[in-house]
Backbone as JSON Lines, residues from 0, in Angstrom:
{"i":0,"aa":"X","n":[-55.82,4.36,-55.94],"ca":[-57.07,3.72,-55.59],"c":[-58.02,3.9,-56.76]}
{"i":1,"aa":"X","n":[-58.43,2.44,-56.85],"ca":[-59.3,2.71,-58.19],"c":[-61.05,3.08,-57.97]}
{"i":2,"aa":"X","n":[-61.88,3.95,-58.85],"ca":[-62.65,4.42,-58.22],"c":[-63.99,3.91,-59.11]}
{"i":3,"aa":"X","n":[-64.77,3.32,-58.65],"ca":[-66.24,2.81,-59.27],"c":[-67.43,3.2,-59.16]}
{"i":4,"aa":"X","n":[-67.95,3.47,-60.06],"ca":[-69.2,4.14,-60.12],"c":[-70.33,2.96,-60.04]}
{"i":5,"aa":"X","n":[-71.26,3.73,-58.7],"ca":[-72.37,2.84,-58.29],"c":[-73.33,3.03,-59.56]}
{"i":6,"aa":"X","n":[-74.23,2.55,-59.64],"ca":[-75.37,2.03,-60.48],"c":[-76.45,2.53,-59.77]}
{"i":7,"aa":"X","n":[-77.86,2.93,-60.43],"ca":[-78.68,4.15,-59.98],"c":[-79.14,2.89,-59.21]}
{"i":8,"aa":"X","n":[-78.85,1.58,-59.42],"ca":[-79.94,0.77,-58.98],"c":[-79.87,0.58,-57.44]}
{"i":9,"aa":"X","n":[-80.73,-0.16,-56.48],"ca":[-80.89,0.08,-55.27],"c":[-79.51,-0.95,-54.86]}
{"i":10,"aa":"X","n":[-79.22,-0.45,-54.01],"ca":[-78.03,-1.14,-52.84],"c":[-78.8,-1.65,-51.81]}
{"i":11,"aa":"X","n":[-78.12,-3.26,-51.54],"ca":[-78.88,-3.72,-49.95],"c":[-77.92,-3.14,-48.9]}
{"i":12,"aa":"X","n":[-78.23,-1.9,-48.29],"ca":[-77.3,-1.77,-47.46],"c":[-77.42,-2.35,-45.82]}
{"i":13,"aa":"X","n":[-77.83,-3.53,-46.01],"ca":[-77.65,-4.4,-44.95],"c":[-76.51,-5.5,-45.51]}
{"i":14,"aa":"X","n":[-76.22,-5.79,-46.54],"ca":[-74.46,-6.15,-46.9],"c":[-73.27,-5.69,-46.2]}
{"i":15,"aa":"X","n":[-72.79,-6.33,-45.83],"ca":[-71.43,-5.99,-45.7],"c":[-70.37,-5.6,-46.88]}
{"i":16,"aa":"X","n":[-70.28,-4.45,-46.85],"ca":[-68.86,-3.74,-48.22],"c":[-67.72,-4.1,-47.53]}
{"i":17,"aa":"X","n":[-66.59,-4.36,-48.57],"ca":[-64.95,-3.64,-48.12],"c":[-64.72,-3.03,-48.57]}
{"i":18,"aa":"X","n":[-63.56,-2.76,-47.59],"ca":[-63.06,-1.02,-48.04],"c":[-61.7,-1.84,-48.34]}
{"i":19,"aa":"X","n":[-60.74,-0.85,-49.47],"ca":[-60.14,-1.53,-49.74],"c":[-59.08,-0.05,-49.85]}
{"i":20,"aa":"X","n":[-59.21,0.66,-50.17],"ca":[-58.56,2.22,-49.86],"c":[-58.19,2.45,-48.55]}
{"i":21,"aa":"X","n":[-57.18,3.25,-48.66],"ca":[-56.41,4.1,-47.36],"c":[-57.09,5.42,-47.09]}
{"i":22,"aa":"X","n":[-57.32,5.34,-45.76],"ca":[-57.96,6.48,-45.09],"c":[-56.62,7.59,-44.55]}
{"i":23,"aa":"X","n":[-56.36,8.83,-44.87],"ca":[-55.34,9.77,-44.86],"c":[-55.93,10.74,-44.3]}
{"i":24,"aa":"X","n":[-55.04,11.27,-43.78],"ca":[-55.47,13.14,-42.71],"c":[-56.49,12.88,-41.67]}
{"i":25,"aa":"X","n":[-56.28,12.89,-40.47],"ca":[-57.78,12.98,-39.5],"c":[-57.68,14.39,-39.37]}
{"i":26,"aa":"X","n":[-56.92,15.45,-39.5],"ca":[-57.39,17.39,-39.23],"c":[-58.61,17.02,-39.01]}
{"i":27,"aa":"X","n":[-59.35,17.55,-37.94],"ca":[-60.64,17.54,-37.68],"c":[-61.19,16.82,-37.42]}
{"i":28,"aa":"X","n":[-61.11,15.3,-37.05],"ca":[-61.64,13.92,-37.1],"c":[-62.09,14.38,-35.29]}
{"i":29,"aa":"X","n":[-63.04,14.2,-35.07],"ca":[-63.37,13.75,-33.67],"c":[-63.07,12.63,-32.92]}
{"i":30,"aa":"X","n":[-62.4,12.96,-32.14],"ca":[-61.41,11.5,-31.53],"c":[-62.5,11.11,-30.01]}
{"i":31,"aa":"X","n":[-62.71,11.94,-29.37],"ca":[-63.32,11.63,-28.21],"c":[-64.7,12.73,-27.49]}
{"i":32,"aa":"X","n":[-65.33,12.54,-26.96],"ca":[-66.32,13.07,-26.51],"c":[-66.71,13.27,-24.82]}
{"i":33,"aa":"X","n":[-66.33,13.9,-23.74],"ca":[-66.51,14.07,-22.8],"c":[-67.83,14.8,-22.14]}
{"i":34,"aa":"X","n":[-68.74,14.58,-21.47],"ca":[-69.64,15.51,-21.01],"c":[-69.78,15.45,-19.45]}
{"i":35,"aa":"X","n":[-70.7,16.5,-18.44],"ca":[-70.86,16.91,-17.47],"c":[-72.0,17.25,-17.29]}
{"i":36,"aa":"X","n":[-72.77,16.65,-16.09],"ca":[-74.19,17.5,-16.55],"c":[-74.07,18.21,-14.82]}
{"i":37,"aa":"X","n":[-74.6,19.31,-14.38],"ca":[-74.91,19.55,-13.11],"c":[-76.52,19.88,-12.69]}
{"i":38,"aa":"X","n":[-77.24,19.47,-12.4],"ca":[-78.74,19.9,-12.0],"c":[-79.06,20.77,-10.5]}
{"i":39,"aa":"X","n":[-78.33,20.67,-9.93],"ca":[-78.65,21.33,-8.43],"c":[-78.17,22.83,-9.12]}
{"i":40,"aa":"X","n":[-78.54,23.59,-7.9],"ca":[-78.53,24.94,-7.97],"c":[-76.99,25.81,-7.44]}
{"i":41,"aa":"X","n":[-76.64,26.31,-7.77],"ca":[-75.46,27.19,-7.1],"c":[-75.73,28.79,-6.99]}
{"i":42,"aa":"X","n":[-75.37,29.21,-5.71],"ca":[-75.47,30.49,-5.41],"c":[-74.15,31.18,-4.85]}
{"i":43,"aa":"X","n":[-73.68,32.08,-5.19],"ca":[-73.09,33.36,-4.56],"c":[-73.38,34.51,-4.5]}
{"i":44,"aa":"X","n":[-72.88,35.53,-3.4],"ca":[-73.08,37.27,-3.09],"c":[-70.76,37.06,-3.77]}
{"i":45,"aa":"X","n":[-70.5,36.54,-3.74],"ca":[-69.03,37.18,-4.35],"c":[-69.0,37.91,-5.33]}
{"i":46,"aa":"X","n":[-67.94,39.11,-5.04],"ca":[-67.84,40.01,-6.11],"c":[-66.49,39.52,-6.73]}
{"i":47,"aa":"X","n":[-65.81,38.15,-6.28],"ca":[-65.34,37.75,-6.67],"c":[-65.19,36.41,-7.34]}
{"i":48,"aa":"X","n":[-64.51,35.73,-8.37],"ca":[-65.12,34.52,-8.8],"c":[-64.63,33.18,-7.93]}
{"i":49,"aa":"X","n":[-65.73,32.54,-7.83],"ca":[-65.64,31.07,-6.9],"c":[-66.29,30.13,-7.82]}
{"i":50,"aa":"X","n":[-65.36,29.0,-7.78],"ca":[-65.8,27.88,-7.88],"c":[-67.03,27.59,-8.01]}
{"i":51,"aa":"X","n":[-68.0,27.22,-9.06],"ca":[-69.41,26.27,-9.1],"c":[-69.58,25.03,-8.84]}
{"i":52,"aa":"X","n":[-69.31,24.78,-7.45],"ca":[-69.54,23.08,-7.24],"c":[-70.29,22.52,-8.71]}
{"i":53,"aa":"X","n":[-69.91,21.49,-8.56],"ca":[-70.07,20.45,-9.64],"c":[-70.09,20.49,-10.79]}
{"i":54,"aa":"X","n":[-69.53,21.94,-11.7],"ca":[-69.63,22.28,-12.9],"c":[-68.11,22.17,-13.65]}
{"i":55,"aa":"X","n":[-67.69,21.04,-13.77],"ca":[-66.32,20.31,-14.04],"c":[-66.24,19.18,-14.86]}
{"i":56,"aa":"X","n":[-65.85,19.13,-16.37],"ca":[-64.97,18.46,-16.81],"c":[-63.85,18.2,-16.72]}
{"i":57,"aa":"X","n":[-63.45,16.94,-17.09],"ca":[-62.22,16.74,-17.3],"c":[-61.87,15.65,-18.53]}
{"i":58,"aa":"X","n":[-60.54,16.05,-19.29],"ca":[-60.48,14.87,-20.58],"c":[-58.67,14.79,-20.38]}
{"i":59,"aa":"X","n":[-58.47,13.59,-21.4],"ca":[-56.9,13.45,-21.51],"c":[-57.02,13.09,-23.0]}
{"i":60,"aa":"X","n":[-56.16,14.56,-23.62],"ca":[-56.2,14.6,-25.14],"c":[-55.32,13.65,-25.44]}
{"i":61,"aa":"X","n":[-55.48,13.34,-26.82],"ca":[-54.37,11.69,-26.98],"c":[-53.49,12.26,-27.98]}
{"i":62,"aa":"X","n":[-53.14,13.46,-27.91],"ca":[-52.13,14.16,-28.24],"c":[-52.19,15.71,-27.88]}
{"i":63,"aa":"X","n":[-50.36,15.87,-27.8],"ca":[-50.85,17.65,-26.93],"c":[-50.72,18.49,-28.38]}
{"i":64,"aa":"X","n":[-50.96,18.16,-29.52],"ca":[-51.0,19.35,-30.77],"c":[-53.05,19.65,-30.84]}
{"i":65,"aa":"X","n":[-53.62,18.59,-30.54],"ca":[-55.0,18.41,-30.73],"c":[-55.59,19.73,-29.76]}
{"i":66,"aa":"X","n":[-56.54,19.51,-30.31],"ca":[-57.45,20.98,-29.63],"c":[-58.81,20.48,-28.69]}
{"i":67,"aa":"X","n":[-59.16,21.0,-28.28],"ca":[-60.4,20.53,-27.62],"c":[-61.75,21.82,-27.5]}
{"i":68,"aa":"X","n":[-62.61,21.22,-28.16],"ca":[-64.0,22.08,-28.41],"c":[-64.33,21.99,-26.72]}
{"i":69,"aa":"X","n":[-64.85,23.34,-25.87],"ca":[-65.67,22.96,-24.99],"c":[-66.91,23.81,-25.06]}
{"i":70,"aa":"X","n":[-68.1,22.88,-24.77],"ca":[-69.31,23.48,-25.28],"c":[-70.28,23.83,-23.79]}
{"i":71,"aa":"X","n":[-70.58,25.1,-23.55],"ca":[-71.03,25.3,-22.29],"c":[-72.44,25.85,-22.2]}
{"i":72,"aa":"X","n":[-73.5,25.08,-22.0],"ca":[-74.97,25.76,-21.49],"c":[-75.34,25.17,-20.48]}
{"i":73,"aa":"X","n":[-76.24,26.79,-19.94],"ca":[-76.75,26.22,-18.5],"c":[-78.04,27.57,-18.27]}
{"i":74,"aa":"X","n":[-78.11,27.95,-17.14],"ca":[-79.48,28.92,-17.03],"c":[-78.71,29.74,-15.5]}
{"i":75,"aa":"X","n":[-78.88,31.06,-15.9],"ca":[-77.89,32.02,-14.8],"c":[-79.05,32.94,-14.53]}
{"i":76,"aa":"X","n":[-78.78,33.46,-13.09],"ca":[-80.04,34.91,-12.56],"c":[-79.14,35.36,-11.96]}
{"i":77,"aa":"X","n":[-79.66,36.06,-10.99],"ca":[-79.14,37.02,-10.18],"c":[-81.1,37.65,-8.9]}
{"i":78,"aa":"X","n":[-80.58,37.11,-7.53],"ca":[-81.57,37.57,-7.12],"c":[-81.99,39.41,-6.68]}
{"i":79,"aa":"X","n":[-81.16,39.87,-7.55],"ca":[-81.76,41.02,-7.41],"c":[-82.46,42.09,-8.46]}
{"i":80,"aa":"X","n":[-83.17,42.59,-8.94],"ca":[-83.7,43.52,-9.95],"c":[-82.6,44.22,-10.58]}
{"i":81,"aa":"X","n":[-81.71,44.51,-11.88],"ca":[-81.16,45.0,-12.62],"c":[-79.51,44.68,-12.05]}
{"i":82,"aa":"X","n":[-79.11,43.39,-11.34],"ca":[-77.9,43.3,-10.91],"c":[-77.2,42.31,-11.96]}
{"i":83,"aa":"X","n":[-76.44,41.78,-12.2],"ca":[-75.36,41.09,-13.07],"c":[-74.77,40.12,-12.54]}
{"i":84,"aa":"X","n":[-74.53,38.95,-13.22],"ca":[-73.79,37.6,-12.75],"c":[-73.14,37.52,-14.07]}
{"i":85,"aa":"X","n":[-71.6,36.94,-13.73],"ca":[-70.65,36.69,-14.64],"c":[-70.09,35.07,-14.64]}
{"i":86,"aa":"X","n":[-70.1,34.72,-15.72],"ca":[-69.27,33.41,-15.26],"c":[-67.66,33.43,-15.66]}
{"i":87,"aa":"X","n":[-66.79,32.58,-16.03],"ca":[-66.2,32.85,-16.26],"c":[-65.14,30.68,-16.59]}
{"i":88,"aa":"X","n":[-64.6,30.7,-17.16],"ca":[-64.3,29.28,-18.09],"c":[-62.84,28.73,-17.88]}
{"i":89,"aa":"X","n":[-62.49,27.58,-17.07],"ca":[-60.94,27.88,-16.91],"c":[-60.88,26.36,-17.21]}
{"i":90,"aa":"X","n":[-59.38,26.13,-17.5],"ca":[-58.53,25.23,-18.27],"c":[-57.65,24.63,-16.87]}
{"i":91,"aa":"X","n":[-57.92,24.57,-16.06],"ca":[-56.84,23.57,-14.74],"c":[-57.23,25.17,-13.69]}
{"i":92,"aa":"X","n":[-56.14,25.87,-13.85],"ca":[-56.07,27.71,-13.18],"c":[-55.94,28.53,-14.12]}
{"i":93,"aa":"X","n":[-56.13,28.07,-15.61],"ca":[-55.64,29.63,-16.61],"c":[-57.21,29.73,-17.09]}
{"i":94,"aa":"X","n":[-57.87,30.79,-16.58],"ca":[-58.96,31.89,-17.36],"c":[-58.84,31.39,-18.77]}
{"i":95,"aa":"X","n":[-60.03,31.07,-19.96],"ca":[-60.17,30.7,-20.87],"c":[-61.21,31.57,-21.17]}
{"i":96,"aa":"X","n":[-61.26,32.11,-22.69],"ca":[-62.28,32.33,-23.2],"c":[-63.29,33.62,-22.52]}
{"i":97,"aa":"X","n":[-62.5,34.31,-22.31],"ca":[-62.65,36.03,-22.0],"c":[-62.89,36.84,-22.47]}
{"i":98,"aa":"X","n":[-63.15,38.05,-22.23],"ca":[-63.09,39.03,-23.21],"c":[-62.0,40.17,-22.55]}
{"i":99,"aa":"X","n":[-61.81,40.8,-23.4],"ca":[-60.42,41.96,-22.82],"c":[-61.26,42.84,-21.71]}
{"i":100,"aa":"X","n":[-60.6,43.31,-20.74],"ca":[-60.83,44.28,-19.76],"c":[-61.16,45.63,-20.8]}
{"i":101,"aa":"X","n":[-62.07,46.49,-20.78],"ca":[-62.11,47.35,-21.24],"c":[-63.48,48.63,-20.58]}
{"i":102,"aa":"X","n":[-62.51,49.38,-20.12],"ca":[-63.22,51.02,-18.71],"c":[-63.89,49.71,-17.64]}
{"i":103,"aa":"X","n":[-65.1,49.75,-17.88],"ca":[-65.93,49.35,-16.61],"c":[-66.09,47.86,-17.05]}
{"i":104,"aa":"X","n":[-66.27,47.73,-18.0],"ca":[-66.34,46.4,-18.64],"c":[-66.06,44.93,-17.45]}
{"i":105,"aa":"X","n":[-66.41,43.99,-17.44],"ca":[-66.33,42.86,-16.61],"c":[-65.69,41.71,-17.72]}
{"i":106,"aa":"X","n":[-64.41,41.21,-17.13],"ca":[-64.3,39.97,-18.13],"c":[-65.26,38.8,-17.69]}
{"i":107,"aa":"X","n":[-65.58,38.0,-18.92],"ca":[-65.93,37.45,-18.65],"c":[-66.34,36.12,-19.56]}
{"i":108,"aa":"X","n":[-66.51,34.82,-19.58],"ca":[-66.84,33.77,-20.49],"c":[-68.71,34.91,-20.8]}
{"i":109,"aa":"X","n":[-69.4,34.29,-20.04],"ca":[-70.5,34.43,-19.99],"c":[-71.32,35.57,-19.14]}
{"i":110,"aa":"X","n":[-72.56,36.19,-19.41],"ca":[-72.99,36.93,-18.78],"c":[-74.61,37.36,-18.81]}
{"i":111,"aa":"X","n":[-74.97,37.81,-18.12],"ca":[-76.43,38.06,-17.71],"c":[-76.74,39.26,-16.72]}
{"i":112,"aa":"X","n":[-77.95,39.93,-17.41],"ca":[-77.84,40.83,-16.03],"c":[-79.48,41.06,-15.77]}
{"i":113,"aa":"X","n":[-80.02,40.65,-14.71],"ca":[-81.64,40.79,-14.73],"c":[-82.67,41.92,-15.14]}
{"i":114,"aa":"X","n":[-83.52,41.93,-15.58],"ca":[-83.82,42.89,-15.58],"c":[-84.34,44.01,-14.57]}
{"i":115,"aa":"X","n":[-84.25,45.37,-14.94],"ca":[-84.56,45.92,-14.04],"c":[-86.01,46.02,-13.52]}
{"i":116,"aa":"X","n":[-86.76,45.53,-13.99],"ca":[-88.19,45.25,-13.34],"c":[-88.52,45.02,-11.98]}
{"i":117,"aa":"X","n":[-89.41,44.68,-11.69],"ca":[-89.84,44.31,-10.39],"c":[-89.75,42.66,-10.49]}
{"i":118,"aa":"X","n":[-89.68,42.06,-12.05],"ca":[-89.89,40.15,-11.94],"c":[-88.52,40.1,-12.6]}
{"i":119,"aa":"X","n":[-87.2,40.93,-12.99],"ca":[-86.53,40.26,-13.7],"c":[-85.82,39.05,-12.76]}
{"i":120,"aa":"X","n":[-86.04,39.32,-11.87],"ca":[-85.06,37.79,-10.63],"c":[-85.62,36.56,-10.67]}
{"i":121,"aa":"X","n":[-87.15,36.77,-11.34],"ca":[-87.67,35.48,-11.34],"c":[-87.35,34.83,-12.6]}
{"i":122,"aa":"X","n":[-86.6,35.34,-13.04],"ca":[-86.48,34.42,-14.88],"c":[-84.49,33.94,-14.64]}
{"i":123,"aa":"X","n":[-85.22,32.72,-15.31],"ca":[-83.5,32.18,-15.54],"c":[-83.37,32.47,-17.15]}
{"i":124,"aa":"X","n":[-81.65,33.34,-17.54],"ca":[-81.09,33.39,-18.68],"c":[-80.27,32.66,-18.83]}
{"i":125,"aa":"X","n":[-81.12,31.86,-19.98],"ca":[-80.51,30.59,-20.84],"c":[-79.12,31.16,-21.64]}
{"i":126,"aa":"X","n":[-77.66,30.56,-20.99],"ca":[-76.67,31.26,-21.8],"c":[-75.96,29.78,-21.9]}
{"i":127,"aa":"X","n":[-75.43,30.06,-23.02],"ca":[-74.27,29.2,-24.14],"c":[-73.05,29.68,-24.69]}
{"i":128,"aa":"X","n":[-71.65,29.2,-24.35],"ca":[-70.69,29.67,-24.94],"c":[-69.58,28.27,-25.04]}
{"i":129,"aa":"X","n":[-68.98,28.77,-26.14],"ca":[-68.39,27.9,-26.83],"c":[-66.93,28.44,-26.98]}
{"i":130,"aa":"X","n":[-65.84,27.58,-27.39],"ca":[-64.42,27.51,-26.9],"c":[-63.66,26.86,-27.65]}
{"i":131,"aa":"X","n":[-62.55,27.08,-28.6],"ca":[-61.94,26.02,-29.16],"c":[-60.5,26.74,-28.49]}
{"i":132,"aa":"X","n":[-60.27,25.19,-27.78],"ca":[-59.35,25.53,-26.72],"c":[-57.87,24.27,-27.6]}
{"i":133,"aa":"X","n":[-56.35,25.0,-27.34],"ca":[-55.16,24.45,-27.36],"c":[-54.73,24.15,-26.0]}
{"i":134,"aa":"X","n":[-54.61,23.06,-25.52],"ca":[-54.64,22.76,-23.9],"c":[-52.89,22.65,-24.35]}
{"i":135,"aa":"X","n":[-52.16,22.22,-25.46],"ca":[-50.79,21.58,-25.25],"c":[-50.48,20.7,-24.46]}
{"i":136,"aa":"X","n":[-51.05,19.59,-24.11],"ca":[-51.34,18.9,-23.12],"c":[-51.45,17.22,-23.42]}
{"i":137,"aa":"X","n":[-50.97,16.37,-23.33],"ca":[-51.63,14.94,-23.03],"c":[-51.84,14.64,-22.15]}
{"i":138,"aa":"X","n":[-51.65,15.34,-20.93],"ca":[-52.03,14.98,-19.82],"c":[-53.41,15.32,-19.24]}
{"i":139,"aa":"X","n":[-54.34,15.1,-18.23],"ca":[-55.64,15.12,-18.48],"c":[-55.94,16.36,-18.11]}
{"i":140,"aa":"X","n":[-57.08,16.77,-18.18],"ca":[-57.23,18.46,-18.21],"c":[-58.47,18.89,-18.0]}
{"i":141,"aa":"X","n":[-58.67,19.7,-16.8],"ca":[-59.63,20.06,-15.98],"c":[-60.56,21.27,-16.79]}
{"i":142,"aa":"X","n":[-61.77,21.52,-17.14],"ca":[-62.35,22.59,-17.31],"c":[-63.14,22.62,-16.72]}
{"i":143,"aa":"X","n":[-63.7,23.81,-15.81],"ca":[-64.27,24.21,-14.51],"c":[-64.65,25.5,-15.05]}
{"i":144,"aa":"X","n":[-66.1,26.26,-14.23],"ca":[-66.87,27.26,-14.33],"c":[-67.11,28.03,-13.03]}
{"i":145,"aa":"X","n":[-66.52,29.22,-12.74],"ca":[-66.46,30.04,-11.6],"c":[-67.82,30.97,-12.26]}
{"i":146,"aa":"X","n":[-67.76,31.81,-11.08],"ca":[-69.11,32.74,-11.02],"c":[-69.33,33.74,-9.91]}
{"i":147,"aa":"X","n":[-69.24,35.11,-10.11],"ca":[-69.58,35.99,-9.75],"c":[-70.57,36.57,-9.44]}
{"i":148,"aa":"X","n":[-70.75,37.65,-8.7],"ca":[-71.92,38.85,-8.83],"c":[-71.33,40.16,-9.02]}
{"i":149,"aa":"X","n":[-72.6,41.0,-9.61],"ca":[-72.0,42.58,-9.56],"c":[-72.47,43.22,-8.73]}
{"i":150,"aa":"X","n":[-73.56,42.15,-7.91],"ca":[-74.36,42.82,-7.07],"c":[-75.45,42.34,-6.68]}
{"i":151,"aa":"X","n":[-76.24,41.27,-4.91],"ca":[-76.71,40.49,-4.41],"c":[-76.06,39.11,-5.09]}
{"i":152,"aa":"X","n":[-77.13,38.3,-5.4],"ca":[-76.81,36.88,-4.79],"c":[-76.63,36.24,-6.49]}
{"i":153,"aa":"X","n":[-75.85,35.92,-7.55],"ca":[-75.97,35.38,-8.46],"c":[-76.3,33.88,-8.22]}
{"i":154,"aa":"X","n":[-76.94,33.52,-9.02],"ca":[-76.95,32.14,-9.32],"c":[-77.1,31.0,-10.14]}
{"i":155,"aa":"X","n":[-76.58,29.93,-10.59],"ca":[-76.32,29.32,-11.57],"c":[-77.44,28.05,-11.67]}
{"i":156,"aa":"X","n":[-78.14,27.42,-12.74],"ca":[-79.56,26.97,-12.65],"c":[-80.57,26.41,-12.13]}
{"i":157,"aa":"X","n":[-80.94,28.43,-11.65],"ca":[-82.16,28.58,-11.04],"c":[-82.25,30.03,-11.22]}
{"i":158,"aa":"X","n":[-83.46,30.52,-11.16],"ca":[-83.6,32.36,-11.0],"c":[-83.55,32.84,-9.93]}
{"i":159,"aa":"X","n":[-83.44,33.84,-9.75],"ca":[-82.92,34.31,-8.96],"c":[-83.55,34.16,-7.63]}
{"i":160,"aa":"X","n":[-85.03,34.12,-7.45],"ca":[-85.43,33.73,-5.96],"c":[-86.56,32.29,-6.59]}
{"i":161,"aa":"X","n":[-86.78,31.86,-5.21],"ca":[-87.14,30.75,-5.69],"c":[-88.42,30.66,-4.83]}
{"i":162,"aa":"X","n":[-89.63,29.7,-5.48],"ca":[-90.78,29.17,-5.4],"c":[-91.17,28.65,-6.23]}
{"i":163,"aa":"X","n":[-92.62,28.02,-5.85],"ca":[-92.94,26.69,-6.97],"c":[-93.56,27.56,-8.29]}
{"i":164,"aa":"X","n":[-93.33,28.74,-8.57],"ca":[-93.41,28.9,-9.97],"c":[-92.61,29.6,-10.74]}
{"i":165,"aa":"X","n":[-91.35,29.65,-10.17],"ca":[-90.24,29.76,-10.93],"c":[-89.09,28.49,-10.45]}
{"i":166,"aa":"X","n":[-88.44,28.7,-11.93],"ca":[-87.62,27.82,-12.34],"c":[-86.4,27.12,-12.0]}
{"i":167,"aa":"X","n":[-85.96,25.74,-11.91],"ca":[-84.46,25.51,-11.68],"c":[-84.26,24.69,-12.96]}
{"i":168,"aa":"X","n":[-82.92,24.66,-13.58],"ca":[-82.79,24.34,-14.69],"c":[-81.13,23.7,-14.62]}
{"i":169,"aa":"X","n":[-80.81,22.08,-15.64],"ca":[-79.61,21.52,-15.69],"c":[-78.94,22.8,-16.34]}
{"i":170,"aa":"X","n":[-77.56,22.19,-16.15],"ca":[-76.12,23.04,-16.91],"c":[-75.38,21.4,-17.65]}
{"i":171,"aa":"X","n":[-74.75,21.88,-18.48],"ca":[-73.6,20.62,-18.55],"c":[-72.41,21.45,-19.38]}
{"i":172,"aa":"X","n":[-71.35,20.86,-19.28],"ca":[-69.96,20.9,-19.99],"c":[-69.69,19.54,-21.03]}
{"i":173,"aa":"X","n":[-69.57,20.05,-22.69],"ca":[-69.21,18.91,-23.23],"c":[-67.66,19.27,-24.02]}
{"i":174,"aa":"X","n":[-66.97,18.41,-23.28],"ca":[-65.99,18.51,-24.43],"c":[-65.49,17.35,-25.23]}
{"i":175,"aa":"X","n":[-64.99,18.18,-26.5],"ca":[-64.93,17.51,-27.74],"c":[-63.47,17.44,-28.15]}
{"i":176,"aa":"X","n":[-62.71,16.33,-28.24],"ca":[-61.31,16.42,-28.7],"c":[-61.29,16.45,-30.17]}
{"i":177,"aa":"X","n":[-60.67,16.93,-30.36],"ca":[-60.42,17.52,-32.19],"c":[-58.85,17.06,-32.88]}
{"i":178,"aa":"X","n":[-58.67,16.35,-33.78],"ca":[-57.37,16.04,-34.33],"c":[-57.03,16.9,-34.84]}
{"i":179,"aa":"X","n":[-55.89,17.27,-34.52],"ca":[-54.7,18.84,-35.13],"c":[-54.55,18.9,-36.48]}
């Protein structure tokens, strides 16, 4: 491909150019874009993880070597003074994006724990986590957000008790397909 050097002078770039070169390698090319938004509120007392109504993507990679970015913010409490809410990031049923079990430690994607004050229940913590996930997959593929407590009522965006001067706040899931 032969290669030409532009001229300092101005370009109308309302012209139409051709391209006349071969475009080679997409590694990294962004092929597709999926998002999720959820605005209502979700609550649990589980010390175990359940399901977040409506906090679900889903994509169908257009190849199973490709990877898929998933990008996760939303706003988490817990209605009680110094208690803990966990979320946690899954791929169809396989746990994604964890951290290792370690003594007391909680796995978990995401986490928050109020403060111990007398107002930490009234504040929502703005959390974000991110994922570059190998689904192996062309077939379409579920990512979903469970959620815990360590203790009273966690909940996903809104703080922890509610009135008209504290907060409820969107969540969304975006995922990003990535060429291998």
């Amino acid at each position: 491909m032969s290669v030409t050097k532009v001229s300092s002078a101005m370009q109308d770039l309302t012209d139409d150019y051709a391209f006349t070169g071969t475009v080679t390698g997409t590694n990294g090319k962004v092929l597709q874009v999926v998002s999720s938004t959820k605005t209502s509120a979700f609550t649990s007392s589980s010390s175990s993880y359940v399901d977040i109504t409506g906090a679900t993507a889903s994509i169908t990679p257009s190849s199973s070597s490709n990877h898929v970015l998933v990008l996760v913010q939303g706003g988490m409490s817990n209605d009680t003074d110094g208690s803990d809410s966990h979320v946690q990031l899954l791929r169809d049923s396989t746990v994604i994006g964890s951290g290792d079990s370690g003594g007391s430690s909680q796995q978990s994607f995401m986490s928050c724990q109020t403060s111990p004050s007398s107002a930490g229940n009234r504040k929502v913590y703005a959390v974000v986590g991110t994922w570059k996930d190998s689904p192996s997959s062309s077939s379409s593929v579920t990512y979903k957000l469970q959620i815990k407590s360590g203790g009273g009522t966690a909940t996903w965006n809104r703080s922890g008790v509610q009135g008209a001067a504290y907060g409820n706040t969107a969540s969304s899931i975006v995922l990003i397909e990535i060429a291998a």
